[in-house]
C-alpha positions, -999 to +999 in steps of 0.1 A: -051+326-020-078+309+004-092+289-032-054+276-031-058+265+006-087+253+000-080+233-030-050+221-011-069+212+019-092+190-004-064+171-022-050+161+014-082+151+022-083+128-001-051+117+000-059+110+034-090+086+025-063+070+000-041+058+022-065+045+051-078+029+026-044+016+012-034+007+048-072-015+057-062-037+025-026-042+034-033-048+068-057-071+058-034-092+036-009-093+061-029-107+085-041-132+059-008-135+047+008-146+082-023-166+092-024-191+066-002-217+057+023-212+033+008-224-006-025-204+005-002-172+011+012-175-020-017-180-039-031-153-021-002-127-035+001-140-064-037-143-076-033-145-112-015-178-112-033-211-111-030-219-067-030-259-081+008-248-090+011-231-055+001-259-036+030-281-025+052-285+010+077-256+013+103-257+033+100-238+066+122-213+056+099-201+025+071-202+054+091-180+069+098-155+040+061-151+031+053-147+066+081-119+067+061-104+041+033-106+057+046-085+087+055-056+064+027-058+049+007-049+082+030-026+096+032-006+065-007-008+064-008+006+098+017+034+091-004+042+064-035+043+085-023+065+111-007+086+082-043+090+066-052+101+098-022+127+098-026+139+066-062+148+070-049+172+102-023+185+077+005+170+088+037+178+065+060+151+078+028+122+075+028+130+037+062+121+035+066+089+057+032+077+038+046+083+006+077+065+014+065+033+033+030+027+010+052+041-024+086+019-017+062-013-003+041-014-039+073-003-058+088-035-051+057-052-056+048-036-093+085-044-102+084-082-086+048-089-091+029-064-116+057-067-144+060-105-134+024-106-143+019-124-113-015-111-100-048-097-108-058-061-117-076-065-086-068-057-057-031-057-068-026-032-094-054-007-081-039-007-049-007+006-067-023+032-086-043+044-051-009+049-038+005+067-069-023+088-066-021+096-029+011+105-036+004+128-065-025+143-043-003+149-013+029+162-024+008+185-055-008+200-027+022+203-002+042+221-028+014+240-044+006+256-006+047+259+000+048+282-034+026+304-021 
């Protein structure tokens, strides 16, 4: 039984590591994201297509889209963050709000821009499989300790 908890402990562990490191890189692009001017943003998200087709006036209101993008992609970094930081304490309900802000913010992503073919394996497609696996880790462990 104390392997198990061990074992458990270890997988939230490095669930934990996951996601702080899953929120720095959204954070970052967020801030990046809102900070620059609109045809940089986009190239920025979308990495894998030539920026000399991003570049071109858009209309304040696409400015204002990408930079709404750029807000959740900072505050779900941060959740994430601080939910690394839970995690690594044990917390139950930190596995599940990380899981649901980092999984539902790169499902839309892999479905909009992975499948679109949009962007680069990485950062983009890495960070989705960090999150996948974070999620794996974290809810393996929570309902491997919860059988017991």
């Amino acid at each position: 039984m104390e392997l198990s908890r061990q074992k458990s402990s270890t997988l939230l562990n490095i669930s934990a590591i996951l996601w702080v490191i899953w929120g720095l890189v959204h954070a970052l692009a967020g801030i990046l994201t809102i900070s620059g001017d609109t045809a940089a943003a986009a190239a920025g998200i979308a990495d894998a297509v030539d920026p000399a087709l991003l570049a071109m006036d858009y209309p304040d209101a696409v400015g204002a889209i990408i930079n709404q993008h750029g807000f959740n992609l900072l505050w779900g970094g941060i959740v994430t963050i601080i939910g690394g930081g839970l995690i690594w304490r044990k917390s139950v309900a930190a596995i599940f709000v990380s899981a649901l802000v980092g999984g539902l913010l790169d499902v839309g992503y892999f479905i909009f821009i992975d499948l679109g073919g949009y962007n680069k394996f990485v950062p983009g497609t890495v960070m989705t499989i960090i999150s996948a696996i974070a999620i794996a880790l974290s809810f393996y462990a929570y309902f491997q300790h919860k059988s017991h």
